[in-house]
C-alpha positions in Angstrom: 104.5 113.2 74.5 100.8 113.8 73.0 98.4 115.1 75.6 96.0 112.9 75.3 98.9 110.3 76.3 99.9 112.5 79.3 96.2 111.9 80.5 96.3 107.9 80.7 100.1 108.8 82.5 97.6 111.3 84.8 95.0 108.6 85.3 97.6 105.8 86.0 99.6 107.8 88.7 96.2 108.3 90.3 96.0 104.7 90.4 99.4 103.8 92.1 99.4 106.7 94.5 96.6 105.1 96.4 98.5 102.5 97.3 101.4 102.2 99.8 104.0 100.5 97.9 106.4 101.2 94.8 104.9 101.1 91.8 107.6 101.3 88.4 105.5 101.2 85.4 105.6 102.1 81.8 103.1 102.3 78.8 104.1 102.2 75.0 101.9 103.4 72.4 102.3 100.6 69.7 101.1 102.8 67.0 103.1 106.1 67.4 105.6 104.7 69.4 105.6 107.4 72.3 105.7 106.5 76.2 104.3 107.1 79.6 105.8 105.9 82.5 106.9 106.3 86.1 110.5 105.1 87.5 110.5 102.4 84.3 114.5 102.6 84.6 114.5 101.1 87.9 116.4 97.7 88.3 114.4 95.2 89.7 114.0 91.4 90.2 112.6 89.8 87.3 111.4 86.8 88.7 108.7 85.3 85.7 108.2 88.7 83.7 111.8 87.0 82.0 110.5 84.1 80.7 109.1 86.6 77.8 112.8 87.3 76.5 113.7 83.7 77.4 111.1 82.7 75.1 112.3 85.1 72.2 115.7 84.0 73.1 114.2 80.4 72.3 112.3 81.0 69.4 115.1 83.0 67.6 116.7 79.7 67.7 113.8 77.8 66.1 114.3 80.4 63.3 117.5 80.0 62.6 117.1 76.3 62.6 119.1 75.3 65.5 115.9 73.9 67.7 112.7 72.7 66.3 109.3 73.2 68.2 108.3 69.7 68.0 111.6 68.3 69.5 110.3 65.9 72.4 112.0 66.4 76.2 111.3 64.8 78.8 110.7 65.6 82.4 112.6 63.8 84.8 111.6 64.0 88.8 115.0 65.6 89.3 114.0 68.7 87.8 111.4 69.5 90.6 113.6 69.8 93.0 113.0 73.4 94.6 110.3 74.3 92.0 107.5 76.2 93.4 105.8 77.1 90.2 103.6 75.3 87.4 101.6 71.9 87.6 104.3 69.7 86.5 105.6 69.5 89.9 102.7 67.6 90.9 102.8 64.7 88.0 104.7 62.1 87.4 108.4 61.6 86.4 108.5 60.6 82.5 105.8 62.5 80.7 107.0 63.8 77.4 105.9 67.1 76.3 106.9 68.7 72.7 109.5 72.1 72.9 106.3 73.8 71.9 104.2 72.8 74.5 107.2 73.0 77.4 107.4 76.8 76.2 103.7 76.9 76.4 103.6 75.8 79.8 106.3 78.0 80.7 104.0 80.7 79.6 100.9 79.5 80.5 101.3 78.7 84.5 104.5 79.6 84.3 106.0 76.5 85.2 109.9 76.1 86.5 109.9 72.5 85.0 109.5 73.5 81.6 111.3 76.4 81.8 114.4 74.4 83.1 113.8 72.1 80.2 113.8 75.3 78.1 116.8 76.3 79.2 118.0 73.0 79.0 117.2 72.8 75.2 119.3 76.0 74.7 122.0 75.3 76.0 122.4 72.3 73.5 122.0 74.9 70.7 124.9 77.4 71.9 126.9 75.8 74.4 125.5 78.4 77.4 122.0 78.5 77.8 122.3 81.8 80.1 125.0 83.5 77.8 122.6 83.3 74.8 119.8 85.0 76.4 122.0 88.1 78.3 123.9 88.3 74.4 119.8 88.4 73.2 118.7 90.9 75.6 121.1 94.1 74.9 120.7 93.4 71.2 116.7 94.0 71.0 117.5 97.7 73.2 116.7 96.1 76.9 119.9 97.3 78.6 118.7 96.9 82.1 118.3 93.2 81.8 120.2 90.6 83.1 120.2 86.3 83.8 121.8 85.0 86.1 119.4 81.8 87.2 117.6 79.4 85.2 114.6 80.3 88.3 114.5 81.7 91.4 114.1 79.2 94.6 111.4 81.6 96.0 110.8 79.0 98.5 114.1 80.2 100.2 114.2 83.7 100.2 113.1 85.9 103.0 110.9 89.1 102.5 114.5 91.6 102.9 116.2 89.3 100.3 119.0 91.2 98.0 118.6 91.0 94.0 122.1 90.8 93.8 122.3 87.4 92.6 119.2 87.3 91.0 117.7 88.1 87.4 116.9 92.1 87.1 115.0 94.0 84.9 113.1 97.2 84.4 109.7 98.2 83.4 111.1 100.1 80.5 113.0 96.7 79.3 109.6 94.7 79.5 107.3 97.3 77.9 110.1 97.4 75.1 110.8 94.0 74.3 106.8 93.9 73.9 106.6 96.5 71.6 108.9 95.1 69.8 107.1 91.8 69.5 103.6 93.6 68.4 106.1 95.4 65.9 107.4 92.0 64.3 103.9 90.6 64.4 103.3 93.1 61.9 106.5 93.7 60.1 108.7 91.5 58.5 112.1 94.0 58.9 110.8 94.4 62.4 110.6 90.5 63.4 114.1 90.3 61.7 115.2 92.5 63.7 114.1 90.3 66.7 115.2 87.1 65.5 112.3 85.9 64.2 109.3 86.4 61.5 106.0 87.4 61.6 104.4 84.1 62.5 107.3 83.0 65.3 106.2 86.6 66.5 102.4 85.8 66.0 103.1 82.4 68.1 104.9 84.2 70.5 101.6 86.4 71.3 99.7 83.6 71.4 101.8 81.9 74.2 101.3 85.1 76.0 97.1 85.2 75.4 96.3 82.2 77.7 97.9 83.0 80.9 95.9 81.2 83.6 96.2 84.3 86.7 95.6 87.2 84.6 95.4 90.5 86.5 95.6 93.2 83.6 93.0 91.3 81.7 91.4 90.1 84.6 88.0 92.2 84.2 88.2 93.5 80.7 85.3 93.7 78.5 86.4 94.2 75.2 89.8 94.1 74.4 92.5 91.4 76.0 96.1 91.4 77.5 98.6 89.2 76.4 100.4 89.2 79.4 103.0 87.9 81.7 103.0 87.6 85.7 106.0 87.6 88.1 105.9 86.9 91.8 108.3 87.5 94.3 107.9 87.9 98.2 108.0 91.3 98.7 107.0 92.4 94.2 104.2 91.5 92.0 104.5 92.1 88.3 102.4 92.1 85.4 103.6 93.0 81.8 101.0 92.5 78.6 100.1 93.6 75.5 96.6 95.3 75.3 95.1 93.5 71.9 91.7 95.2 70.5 88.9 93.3 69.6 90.5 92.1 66.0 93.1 91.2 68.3 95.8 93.6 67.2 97.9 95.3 69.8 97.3 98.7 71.1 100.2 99.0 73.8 102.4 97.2 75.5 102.6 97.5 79.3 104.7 96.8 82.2 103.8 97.4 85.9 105.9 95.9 89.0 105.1 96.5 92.8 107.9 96.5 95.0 108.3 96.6 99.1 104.5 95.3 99.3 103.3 95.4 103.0 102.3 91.9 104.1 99.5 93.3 105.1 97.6 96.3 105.4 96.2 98.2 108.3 92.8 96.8 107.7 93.6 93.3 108.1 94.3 92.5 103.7 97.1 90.6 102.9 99.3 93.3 100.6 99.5 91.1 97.8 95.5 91.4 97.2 95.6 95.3 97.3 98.8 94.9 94.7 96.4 92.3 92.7 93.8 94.7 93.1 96.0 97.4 91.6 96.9 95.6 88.3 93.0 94.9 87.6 92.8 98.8 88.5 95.7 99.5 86.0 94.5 97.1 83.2 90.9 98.9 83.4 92.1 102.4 83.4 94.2 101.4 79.5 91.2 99.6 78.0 89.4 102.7 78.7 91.6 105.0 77.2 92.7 102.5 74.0 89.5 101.3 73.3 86.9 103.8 74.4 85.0 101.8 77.1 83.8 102.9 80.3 86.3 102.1 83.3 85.1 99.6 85.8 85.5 99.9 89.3 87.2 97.4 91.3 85.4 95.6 94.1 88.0 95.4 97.5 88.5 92.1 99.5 87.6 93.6 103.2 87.6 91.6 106.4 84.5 92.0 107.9 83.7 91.6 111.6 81.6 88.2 112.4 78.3 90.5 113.6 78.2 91.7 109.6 79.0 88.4 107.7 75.0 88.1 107.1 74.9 92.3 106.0 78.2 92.1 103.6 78.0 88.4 102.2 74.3 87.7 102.5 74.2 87.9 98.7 75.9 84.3 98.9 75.0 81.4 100.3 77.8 79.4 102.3 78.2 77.5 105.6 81.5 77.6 108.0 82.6 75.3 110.4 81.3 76.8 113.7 77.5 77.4 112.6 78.1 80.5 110.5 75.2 80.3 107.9 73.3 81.8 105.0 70.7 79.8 103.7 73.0 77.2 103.4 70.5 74.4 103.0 69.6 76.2 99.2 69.9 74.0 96.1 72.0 75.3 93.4 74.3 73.4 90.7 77.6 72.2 91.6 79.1 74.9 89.5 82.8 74.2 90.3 82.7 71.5 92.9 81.2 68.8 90.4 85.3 68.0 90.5 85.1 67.3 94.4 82.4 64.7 93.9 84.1 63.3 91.8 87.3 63.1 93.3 85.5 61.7 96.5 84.0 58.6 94.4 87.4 57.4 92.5 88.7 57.7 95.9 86.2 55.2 96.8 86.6 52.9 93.8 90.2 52.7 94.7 89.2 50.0 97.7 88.0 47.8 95.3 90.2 48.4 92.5 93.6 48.1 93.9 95.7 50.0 91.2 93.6 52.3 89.7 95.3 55.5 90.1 98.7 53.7 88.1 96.2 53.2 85.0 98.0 55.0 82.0 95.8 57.4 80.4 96.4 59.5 76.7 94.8 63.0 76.6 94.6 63.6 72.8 93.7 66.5 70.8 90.0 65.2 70.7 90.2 66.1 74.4 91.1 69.3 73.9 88.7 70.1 71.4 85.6 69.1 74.2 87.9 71.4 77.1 86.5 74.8 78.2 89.3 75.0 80.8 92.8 74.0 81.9 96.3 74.7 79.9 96.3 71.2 78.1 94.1 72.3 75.6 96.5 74.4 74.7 99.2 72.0 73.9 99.3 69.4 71.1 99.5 65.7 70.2 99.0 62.6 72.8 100.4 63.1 76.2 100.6 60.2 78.7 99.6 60.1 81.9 98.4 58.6 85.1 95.3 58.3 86.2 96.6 60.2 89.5 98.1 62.4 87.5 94.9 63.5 85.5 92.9 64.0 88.7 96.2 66.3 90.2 95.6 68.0 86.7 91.2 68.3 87.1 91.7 69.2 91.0 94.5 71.2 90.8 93.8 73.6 87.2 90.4 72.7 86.3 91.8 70.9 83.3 88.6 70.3 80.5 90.9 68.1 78.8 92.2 65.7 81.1 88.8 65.6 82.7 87.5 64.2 79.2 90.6 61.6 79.1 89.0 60.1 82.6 85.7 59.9 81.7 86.4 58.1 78.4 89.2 55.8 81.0 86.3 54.7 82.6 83.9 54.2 80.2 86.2 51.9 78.3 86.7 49.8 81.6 82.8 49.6 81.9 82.7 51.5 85.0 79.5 53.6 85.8 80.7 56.6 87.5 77.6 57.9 87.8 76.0 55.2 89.5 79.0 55.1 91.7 79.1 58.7 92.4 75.2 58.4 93.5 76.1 55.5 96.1 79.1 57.8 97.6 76.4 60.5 97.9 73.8 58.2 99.6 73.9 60.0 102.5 73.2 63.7 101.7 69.3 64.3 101.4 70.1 67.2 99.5 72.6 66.4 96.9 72.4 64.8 93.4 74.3 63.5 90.4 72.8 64.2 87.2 75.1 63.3 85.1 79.1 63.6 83.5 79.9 66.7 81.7 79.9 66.6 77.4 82.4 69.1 77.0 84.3 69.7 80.4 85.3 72.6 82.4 87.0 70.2 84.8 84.0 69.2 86.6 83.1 65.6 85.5 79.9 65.4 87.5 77.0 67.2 86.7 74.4 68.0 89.6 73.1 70.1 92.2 74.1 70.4 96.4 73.7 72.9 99.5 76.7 74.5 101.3 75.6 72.3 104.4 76.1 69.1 102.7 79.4 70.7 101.3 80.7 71.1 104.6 79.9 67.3 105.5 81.7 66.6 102.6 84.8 68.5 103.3 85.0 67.1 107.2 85.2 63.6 105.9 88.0 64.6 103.4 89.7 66.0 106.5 88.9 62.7 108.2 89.7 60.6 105.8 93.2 61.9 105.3 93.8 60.5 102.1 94.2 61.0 98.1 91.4 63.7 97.7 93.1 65.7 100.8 96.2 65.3 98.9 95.0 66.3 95.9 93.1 69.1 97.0 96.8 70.4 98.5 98.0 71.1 95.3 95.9 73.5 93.7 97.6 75.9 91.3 97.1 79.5 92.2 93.7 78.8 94.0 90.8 81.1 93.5 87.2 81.5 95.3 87.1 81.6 98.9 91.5 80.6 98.8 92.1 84.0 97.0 92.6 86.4 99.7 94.5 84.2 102.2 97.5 85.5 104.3 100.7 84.4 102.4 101.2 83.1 98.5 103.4 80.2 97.1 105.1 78.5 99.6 104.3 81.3 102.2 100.7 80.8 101.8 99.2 79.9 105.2 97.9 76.0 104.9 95.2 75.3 103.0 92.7 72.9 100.8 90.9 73.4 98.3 89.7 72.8 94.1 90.9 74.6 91.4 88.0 77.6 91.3 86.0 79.1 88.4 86.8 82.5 89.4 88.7 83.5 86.5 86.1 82.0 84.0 84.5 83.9 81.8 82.0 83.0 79.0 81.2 79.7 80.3 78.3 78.0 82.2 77.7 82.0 83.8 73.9 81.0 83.8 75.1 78.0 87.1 76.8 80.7 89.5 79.8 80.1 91.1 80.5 77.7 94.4 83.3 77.1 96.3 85.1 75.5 99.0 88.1 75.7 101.6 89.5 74.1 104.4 91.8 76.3 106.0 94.6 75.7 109.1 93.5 78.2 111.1 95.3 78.8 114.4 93.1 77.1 116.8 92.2 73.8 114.1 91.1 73.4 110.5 87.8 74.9 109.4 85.5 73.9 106.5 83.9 77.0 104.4 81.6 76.0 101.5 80.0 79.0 99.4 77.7 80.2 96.0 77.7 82.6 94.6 73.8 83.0 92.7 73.5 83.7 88.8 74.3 87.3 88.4 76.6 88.0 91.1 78.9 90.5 91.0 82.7 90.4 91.6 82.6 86.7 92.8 86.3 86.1 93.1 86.3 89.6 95.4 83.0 88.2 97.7 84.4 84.9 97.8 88.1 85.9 99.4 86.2 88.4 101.6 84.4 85.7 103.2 87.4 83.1 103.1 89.6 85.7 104.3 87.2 86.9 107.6 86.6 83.2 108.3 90.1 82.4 108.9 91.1 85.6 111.0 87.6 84.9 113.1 89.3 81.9 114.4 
């Protein structure tokens, strides 16, 4: 090993040894092909780091001409059954999605529908959808692997479960197969090697580059992880290819967190340190690939009521109970635009009796006017509900199917705006300005306070009805939902929109806002907050305050 890669193996165990869990990890230098690593030979539950070899497993099959990428499957309600994962779960039985884009979505949010499906699709091929991949795995050099589920009912397991049953890997197998994919990108002996060519490996790194939770790529600044989660109850894992600013890999990396406390002495759920980590982890290889300064990471804290207005004064929000900071401020809707909305078809519904069982078609000229969401990056028409589109723009923040409802209503004459403005008669404070041109899930367009937030999450409450409902299915929530107790199914009960948190690039110059109604043990509680134009570390300052809100109670 060079020195110079003994010092990011230096740096990285600096990293993990502040932390009281297991960390196995291992990092491969794509260009001299020399590694770094710490227990990488462990055997551990895979949970969705193995949807990267089931993908290669796939796509091997697409090159030998057994499946096609544009064969059509459909999903049937009978695959949801136990599926915690993905936004599929939430739409409606029927819709019809390419193998291309079911792979993509098993990618993307990682959804157990499609990956079931992929499975599924297989299986047809060889006979044995699980004997193909295991038969895959030992043949591209990961020997610690092993299938044996088509996905894990996390929803069942306890915190002491055994992997027994389960799919295993290691970090060493993850980092490996990775490699190996930047190598094939590259290499046309090297992708035959794997199965595939150079552009099935190319698509494959694509299908890893839009990942919707990053956590290795989460701050970066100039280069990008292709990457890969995996969630357990007790392990976290993250595995990615660092790609440079021409977008050519650097390094593959694999990093899983085992035994994670559920919470730590100062009150943090464990799974936000272990998030915390990853960003950590991520920072510390851009630096030494690419040359850039590492950034520090900003921790969630619980902070005691008597500081909210010293350690979160920087934001503007109001909580159910009177806790306020300036929350009678204007500022843009900035990620609750989607609420309003929401709240106003909800209202059209009395005196439109069927509206939500329109059928809609989210085309490609959609996509091409979507900042956000993970239908943009699938192709062709997809069909779908009216319901289902607002599950999709509540739920992911999804540009795309946001366009497909404004352009719904539009062709049935309807005036959303004006409609929107009548549902907001009552707040002095709030106004609709408009419907988005190109979409990052919002659909309105305006300006609001965290007070008249607040009202409008307590009638949501009250009202008991679609937008609750909605608002119950958000995928991987973000903003002030980020730090809460739990995760998955385990997460402590909750409402809220999809949050801009993880959006970079886009409408920066609006701030950030968001909003929460939480369970908490004594009764639900509202918290609306925004974050000003140039705040730093939103997603951290918004699950602080979520975070000490709920424990207050």
């Amino acid at each position: 090993m060079s020195d110079t890669l003994n010092a990011l193996g230096n740096s990285l165990h600096e990293i993990t040894e502040e932390y009281p869990f297991a960390v196995h990890w291992q990092v491969r230098d794509i260009a001299t092909g020399q590694a770094v690593g710490e227990s990488e030979r462990e055997v551990l539950a895979a949970f969705s780091t193995r949807k990267v070899s089931v993908l290669l497993a796939c796509l091997a099959l697409v090159q030998a001409g057994r499946l096609s990428l544009d064969d059509p499957h459909v999903i049937d309600d009978p695959l949801k059954d136990g599926v915690q994962a993905g936004i599929m779960r939430h739409l409606s039985g029927g819709i019809e999605l390419s193998l291309r884009d079911h792979l993509a979505q098993m990618m993307i949010t990682s959804d157990n529908i499609c990956t079931q499906i992929v499975f599924h699709a297989i299986g047809e091929a060889t006979g044995d959808a699980l004997q193909w991949v295991n038969d895959y795995c030992p043949r591209i050099g990961m020997q610690d692997s092993l299938h044996r589920e088509i996905f894990p009912r996390s929803a069942e397991l306890d915190w002491s479960h055994s992997i027994d049953s389960m799919t295993v890997t290691s970090a060493h197998d993850q980092a490996l197969i990775l490699e190996r994919l930047a190598q094939g990108s590259q290499d046309a002996q090297q992708a035959v090697e794997l199965g595939l060519d150079t552009q099935l490996c190319a698509t494959a790194i694509a299908l890893l580059s839009n990942l919707m939770t990053p956590m290795l790529g989460a701050s970066l600044g100039w280069g990008h992880f292709a990457e890969k989660n995996g969630r357990g109850i007790r392990g976290l894992s993250q595995v990615g290819l660092l790609l440079d600013r021409d977008g050519q890999p650097v390094a593959s990396v694999a990093v899983f967190a085992e035994s994670i406390p559920v919470e730590f002495e100062d009150g943090v759920p464990g799974r936000v340190r272990a998030q915390e980590m990853f960003v950590e982890f991520g920072n510390a290889i851009e630096a030494f690939y690419l040359d850039t300064h590492r950034v520090e990471v900003l921790k969630r804290q619980l902070v005691e009521p008597d500081y909210w207005g010293q350690e979160f004064g920087e934001l503007l929000y109001a909580v159910e109970g009177g806790r306020a900071v300036l929350d009678d401020m204007v500022f843009t809707f900035s990620g609750v635009g989607k609420l309003f909305f929401a709240c106003t078809l909800a209202e059209l519904e009395h005196t439109n009796p069927g509206l939500f069982d329109h059928s809609i078609d989210i085309t490609d000229h959609h996509r091409s006017h979507a900042y956000t969401g993970s239908l943009r990056h699938l192709h062709g028409s997809l069909r779908v509900t009216v319901d289902d589109a607002m599950h999709l723009m509540i739920g992911s923040g999804d540009g795309a199917a946001t366009m497909a409802l404004l352009e719904h209503f539009t062709a049935l004459g309807i005036d959303l705006v004006e409609h929107g403005r009548r549902y907001i008669a009552h707040l002095n404070n709030t106004t609709i300005t408009g419907v988005e041109e190109r979409s990052s899930g919002e659909g309105f367009t305006g300006t609001t306070t965290a007070a008249e937030l607040l009202t409008v999450l307590r009638q949501v409450f009250a009202d008991d009805g679609r937008v609750k409902q909605w608002m119950a299915a958000v995928f991987e929530p973000d903003g002030l939902a980020n730090a809460l107790p739990g995760y998955g199914p385990h997460t402590v009960k909750h409402w809220t929109v999809s949050g801009w948190g993880r959006v970079r690039d886009y409408h920066e110059y609006q701030g950030r806002t968001s909003v929460l109604i939480v369970d908490c043990p004594h009764g639900p509680i509202g918290i609306a907050a925004h974050a000003p134009i140039g705040t730093q570390d939103v997603s951290a300052k918004f699950g602080s305050l979520g975070l000490a809100a709920y424990l207050k109670d």
